[in-house]
N, C-alpha and C positions, 0 to 999 in steps of 0.2 A: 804579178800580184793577183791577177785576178784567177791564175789558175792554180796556185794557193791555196786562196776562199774557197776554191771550187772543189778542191784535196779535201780541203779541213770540214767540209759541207758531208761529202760520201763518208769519210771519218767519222761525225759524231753522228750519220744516219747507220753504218756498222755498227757499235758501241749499241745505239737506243736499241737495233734489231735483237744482238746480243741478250742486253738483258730484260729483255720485257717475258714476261709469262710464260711459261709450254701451253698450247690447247688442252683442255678438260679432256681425260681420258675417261671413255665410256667401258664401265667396267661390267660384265655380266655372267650372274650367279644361277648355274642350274643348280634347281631345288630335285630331288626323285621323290614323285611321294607315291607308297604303297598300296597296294590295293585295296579298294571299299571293303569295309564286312556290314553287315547290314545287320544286328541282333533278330533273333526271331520274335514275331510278335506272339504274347502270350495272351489268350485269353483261359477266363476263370470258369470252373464249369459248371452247368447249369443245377439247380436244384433238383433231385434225383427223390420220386418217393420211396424206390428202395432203398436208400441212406438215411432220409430225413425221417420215413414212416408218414402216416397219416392223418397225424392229431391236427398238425397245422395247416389241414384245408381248414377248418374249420376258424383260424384267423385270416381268411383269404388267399393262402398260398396256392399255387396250381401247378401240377407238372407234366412234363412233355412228354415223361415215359409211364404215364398214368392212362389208358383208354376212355375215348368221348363217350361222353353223354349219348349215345345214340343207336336208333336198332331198337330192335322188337323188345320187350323184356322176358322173361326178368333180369332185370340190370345189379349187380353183386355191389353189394355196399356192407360199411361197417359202422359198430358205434365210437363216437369219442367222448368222454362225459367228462364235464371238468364243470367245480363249483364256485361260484360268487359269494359266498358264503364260509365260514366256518364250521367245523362238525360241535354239533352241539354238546354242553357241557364237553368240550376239549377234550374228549373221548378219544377219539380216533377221526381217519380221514374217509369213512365208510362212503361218504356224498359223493365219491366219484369210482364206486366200485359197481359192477354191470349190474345195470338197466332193464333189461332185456334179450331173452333170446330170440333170434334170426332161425327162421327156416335155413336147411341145408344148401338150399337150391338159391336161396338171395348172397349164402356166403363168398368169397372169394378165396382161390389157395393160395394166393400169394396177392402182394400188393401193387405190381405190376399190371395186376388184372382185374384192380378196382376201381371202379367208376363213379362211387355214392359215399357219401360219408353224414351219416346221419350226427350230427353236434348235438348234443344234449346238456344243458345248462343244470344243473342245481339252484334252483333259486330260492327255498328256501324248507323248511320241513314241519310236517305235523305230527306232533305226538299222540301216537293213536293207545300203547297199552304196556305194561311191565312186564317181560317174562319172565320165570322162575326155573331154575334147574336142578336137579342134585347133581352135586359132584360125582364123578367115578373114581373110585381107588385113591383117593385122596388122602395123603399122610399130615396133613396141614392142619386137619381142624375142620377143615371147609365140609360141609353136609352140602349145603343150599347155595345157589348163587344169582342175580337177577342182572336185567338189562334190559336197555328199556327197547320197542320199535317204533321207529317213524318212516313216514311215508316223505316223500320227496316232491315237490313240485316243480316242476323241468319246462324247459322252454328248449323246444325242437325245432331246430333248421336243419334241411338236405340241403347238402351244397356239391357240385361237380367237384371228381379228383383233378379233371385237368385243366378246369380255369379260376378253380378255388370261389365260384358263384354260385348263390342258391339257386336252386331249379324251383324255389315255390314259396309260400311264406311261412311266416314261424308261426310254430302254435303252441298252447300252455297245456298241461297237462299235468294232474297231482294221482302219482301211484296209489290204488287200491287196496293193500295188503292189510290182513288183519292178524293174521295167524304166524303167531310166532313159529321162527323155524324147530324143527324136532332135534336139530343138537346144533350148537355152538362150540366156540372155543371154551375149554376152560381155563379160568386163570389158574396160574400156578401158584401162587400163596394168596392167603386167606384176606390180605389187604389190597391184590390185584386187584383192576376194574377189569369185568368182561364187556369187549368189544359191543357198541350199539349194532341194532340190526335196521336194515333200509326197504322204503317198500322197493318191489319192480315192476313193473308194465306188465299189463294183463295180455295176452294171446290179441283179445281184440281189441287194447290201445295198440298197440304194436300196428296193427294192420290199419285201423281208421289213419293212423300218424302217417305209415311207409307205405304201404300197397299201393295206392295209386302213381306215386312216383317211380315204384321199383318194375311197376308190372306195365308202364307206359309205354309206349312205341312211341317214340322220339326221332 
């Protein structure tokens, strides 16, 4: 009997062994992964005054490939002129046409090799007189034609081309011109407007304005 029990004991311990569980198989997944690429980093490229030009030193702009402020003079500078204003009776846009002529020797050949940018504001204008014309060879009818000139009052900053900052402070000045020019445009029929005419800086506004800046040793 008891070595029976002791069968039927190893018996139902075979059978539990049987059916219990298999161990967890550990299962393992090689991944390949390819090789890095790394984009190239892009940068944007710098403000160029050969590209851009030179009007916007005069809203603070500065460029790298512009030459310092510095060294004996005379230092090559240009004018920029732009108006706050309107041209009077809606004529035309004459308030931002030259200023001023530059000695040969302040000029610059290229903008590369500009250091000074004289800003000249239009601020506002005085009516100084009418001038009168005859027409030439005009088939219209037209004999006579007028138009009026004004003088300009300007507000002058030099600013550097390469950090886009004044080198001095601004100053007012109203053009001196009396004498109307000896030819204009003519208009081409008889109900045209002829272009207004504008004063310009005298020889020595020009110089009390720039000469000391242009001709500095820096």
């Amino acid at each position: 009997m008891r070595q029976t029990k002791l069968s039927g004991l190893v018996a139902v311990c075979v059978v539990a062994a049987a059916c219990s569980s298999p161990p967890p198989v550990t299962v393992t997944e090689t991944v390949t992964v390819g090789p890095t690429t790394t984009s190239p980093t892009t940068t944007s490229a710098k403000p160029s005054i050969m590209s851009e030009g030179y009007a916007s030193v005069c809203t603070g702009a500065g460029y790298d490939d512009a030459p310092a402020y510095a060294g004996p003079g005379p230092h090559t500078i240009a004018v920029s002129v732009r108006s706050v204003k309107g041209p009077p009776d809606a004529v035309d846009a004459g308030l931002i046409s030259d200023t001023v002529t530059l000695p040969a020797e302040w000029e610059s050949p290229r903008n590369t090799a500009l250091q000074l940018v004289a800003c000249m504001t239009a601020l506002d204008v005085v009516f100084v007189r009418e001038c009168e014309y005859r027409a030439i060879g005009s088939t219209s009818g037209l004999s006579m034609f007028k138009n009026r000139l004004y003088n300009r009052v300007l507000k002058v900053e030099v600013r550097s081309t390469r950090t886009g900052k004044p080198v001095g402070g601004a100053s007012e000045v109203t053009t001196e011109t009396t004498t109307c020019a000896a030819s204009v445009k003519q208009p081409t029929h008889a109900t045209d407007v002829s272009p207004n005419q504008f004063g310009t800086l005298t020889d020595a506004q020009r110089d009390a304005l720039l000469r000391d800046v242009v001709m500095a040793t820096v």
